[in-house]
N, C-alpha and C positions, 0 to 999 in steps of 0.2 A: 055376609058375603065378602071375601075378599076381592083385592083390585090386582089385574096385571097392570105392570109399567109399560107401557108399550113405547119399544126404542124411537129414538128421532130420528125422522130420514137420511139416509145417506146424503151429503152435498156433493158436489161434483166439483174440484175446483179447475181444473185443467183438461183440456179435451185434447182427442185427436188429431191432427193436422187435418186440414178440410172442415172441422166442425167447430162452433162455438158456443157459449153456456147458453143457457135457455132457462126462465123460471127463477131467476134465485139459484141456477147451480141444482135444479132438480133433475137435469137432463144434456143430452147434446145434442144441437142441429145441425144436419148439413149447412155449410155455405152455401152450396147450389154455385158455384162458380167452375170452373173446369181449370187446374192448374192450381187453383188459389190455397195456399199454407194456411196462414191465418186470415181470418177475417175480424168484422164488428158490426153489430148489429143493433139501430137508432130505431125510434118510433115516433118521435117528433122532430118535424110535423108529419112526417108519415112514415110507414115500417121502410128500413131500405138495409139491406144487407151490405157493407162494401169491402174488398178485399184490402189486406195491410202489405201481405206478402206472399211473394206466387214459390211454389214447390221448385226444387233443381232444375235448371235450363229452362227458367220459365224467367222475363221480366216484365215487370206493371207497366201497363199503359192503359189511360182512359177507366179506368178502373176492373179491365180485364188481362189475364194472366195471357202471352207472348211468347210464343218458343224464342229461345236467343239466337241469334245469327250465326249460322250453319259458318266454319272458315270460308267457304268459297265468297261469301258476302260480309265479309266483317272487315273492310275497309268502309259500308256504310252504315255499320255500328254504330249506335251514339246511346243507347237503353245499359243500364248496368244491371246483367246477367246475375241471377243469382245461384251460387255454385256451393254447395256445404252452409260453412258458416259464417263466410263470408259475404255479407248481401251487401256491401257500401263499398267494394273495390274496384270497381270501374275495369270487370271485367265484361269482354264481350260476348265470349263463351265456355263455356267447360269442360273440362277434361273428358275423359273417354268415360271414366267411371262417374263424373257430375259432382264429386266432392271438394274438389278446386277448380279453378279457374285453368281453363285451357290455351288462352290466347285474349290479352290486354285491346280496351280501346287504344283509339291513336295518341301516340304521345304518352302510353303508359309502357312501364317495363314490368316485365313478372321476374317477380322473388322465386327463390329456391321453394320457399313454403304455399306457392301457390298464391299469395296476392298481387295486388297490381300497385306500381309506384309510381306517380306522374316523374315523368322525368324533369328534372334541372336544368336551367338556362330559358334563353332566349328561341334558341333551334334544338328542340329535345332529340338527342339522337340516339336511335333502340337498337341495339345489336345484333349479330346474325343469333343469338338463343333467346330474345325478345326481352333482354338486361338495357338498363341504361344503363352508360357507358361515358366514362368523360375523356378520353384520349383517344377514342376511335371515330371513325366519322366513317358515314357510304362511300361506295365507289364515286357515285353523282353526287357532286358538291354542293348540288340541289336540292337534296332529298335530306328529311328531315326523320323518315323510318324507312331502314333498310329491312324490318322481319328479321326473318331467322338469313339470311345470307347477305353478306355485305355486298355483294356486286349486283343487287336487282335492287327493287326500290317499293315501300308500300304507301307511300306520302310525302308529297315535293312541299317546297317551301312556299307562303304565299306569294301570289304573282307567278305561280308556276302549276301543271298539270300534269297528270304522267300519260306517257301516250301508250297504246295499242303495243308499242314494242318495249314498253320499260323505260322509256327515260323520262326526265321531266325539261318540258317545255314552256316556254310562256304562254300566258295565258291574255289572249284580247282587252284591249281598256277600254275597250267599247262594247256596251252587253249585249249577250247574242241575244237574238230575238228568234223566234219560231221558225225552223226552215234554215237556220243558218251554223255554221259553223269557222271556227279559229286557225286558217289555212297558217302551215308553221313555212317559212322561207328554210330553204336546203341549207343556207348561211344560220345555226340556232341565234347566233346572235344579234341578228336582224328582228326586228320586231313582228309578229305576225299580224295578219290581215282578215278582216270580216268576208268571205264568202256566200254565196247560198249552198246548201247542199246537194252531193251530185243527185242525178235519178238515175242512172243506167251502171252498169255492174262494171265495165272495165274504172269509171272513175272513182266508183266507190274503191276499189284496191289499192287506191294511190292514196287515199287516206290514212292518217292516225290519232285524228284526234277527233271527239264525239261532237255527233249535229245535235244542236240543242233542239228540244220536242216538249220542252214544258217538263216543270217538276223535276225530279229526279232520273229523269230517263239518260243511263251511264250507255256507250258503246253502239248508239245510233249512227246508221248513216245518212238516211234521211226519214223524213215524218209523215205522217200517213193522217187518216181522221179528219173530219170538216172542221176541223179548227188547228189541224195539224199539229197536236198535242202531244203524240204518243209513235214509239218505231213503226217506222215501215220498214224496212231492213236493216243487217246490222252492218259492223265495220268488222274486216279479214277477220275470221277466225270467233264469230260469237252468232249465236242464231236466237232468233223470236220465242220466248215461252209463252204460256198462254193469253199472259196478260200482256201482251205485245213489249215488255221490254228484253233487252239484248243482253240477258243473265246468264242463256247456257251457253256452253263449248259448242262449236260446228263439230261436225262429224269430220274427223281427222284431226280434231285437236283436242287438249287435256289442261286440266288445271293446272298451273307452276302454281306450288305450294307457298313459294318464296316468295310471290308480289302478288297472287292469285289473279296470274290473267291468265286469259289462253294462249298455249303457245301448241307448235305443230306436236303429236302426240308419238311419245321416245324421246324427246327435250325439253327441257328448263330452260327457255326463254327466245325471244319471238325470232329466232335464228336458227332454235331446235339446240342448240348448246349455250352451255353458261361462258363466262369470260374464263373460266377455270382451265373448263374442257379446249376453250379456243385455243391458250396460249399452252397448253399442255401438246396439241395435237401440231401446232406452231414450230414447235421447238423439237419436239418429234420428226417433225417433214423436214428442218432444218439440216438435223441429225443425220436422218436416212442420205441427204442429196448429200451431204459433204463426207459420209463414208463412201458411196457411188463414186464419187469424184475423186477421192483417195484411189480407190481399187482400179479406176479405168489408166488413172496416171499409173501407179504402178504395173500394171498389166502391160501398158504399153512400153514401158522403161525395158521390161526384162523380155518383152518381143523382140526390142532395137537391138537389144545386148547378144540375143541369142544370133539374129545376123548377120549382127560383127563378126562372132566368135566363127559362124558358118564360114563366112568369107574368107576370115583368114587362115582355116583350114584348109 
C-alpha cells in the first residue's frame, strides 16, 4: 500500500491590520480593540491583548485607540495622531484624506511632505502656512504660534494667556482657585489681579479671560457643581456642551480657523474683521473723504467763478 505525503500546513506570517497571529501563525485573531492597527498578545501571567498602534486619525492612550483632535480643539492637543506612515510626528491631526498630517502640535511646524518639525530657538515661531520660520515673527510680540495667519495668535508666550479676543495677556502669579479668575487692567501693562467670578450676565460680557473651574475647563465664566468644578456659563461668544465645558460657538458666532476662537459669524476675529480687512477698509474711508473734500472745494471754486463772471456781465 502506498503512502500520500500530506503537505505542511500553511503559516501565517503576517495578518491584517486589527488582527494578530494566533497558534504558531496557524491563524488570525481579532484584536477586539476599536481603532487599534496592530496589536500583541501575552499569556503570562494571564492572556491580555494590548494594542501597539491605532489605525488613521486614531491616537493611543491608556491602551485604547482616541480619535485625534478635531482643528476646532487642537490648541489642547498634546497625543501624537497617527496619519499614513507617519506615527512619531507630533502631529495633531490629519489631513482630509488621513494619509498626512493636517495640522502640527504646538511649537511644531508642517513640512511640505506632510510631517511635523519642532521649531528652533527659545520662542518657536510657526507661520501663517504652519512652517517654522526664522525671520518672521506674530503680529503679538507675545505670541509664540500665530497658525496659518500672522495677525491672530494660537499660543502666547509663558507668563502670558490668549484672551477671548486674541491677544495675549498676562497671566496671574497667584494660582487661581475655584470660582476665581485673572481680571486683566485696561493699562496691559499693569499687572492683573485675582477676582471672583461674575454671576449675572451683564458682568460676564466685560470679561476675557476664563474663570478657572478645575481641570481643564477653557472659556468659563463662572462655575457651577457642589464643588464648583465645572461651567456654569460661558464667556461672550462660547456656550455649554454636554459635558458642561464652554467648547461650542454661541449661536451667532463661528469658528476663526486662524486662532480657533469664536468670533461673531461673517468675521475672523473677535471684531468680526481681521487687522487686514481693518486697515484696508481704514485707507478706503480715508480715500473716499479726501476725494468728497476734493470735489466739494472744487465745486465751490467754480460756483464763486461763475458769479464773478455773472457780475461782471
Amino acid at each position: 500500500m502506498g503512502t500520500t505525503e500530506v503537505p505542511a500546513p500553511t503559516t501565517c506570517t503576517t495578518c491584517l491590520d486589527g488582527f494578530f497571529i494566533q497558534n504558531g501563525g496557524l491563524h488570525c485573531q481579532e484584536c477586539g480593540i476599536k481603532s487599534c492597527k496592530t496589536c500583541t498578545h501575552t499569556t503570562l501571567p494571564f492572556p491580555i491583548i494590548t494594542c501597539d498602534t491605532c489605525t488613521d486619525g486614531y491616537h493611543l492612550e491608556g491602551g485604547f485607540c482616541v480619535i485625534c483632535s478635531p482643528k476646532s480643539s487642537i490648541n489642547l492637543a498634546s497625543k501624537v495622531c497617527t496619519c499614513g506612515s507617519d506615527t512619531t510626528g507630533n502631529c495633531g491631526n490629519c489631513s482630509s484624506n488621513s494619509d498626512h498630517c493636517g495640522y502640527c502640535l504646538i511649537g511644531y511646524g508642517l513640512n511640505l511632505d506632510g510631517t511635523c518639525t519642532k521649531c528652533a530657538g527659545v520662542f518657536p515661531v510657526v507661520g501663517p502656512l504652519g512652517n517654522c520660520v526664522s525671520n518672521e515673527t506674530c503680529f503679538d510680540v507675545q505670541c509664540v504660534d500665530c497658525g496659518n495667519s500672522i495677525d491672530s495668535c494660537r499660543k502666547c508666550r509663558d507668563g502670558f494667556q490668549l484672551d477671548i479676543t486674541g491677544v495675549c495677556v498676562k497671566i496671574c502669579t497667584i494660582k487661581l482657585q475655584n470660582g476665581q479668575f485673572c481680571r486683566q487692567n485696561e493699562d496691559l501693562t499693569i499687572d492683573p489681579v485675582v477676582n471672583f467670578c461674575p454671576v449675572d450676565g451683564p458682568l460676564i460680557q466685560t470679561i476675557t479671560t476664563a474663570c478657572y473651574c478645575g481641570g481643564t475647563t477653557e472659556n468659563c465664566a463662572n462655575c457651577s457643581g457642589s464643588t464648583i468644578n465645572q461651567c456654569g456659563s460661558c464667556l461672550k461668544g462660547y456656550s455649554l456642551d454636554e459635558d458642561h465645558n464652554c467648547s461650542l460657538c454661541a449661536s451667532g458666532y463661528q469658528r476663526d480657523m486662524s486662532n480657533l476662537l469664536c468670533v461673531p459669524s461673517g468675521g475672523n476675529s473677535s471684531s468680526g474683521l481681521s487687522l487686514g480687512w481693518i486697515i484696508g477698509i481704514s485707507v478706503t474711508g480715508c480715500l473716499l473723504l479726501c476725494t468728497l473734500i476734493v470735489g466739494l472745494i472744487v465745486g465751490l471754486s467754480e460756483g464763486a467763478n461763475r458769479n464773478i463772471r455773472e457780475s461782471d456781465e
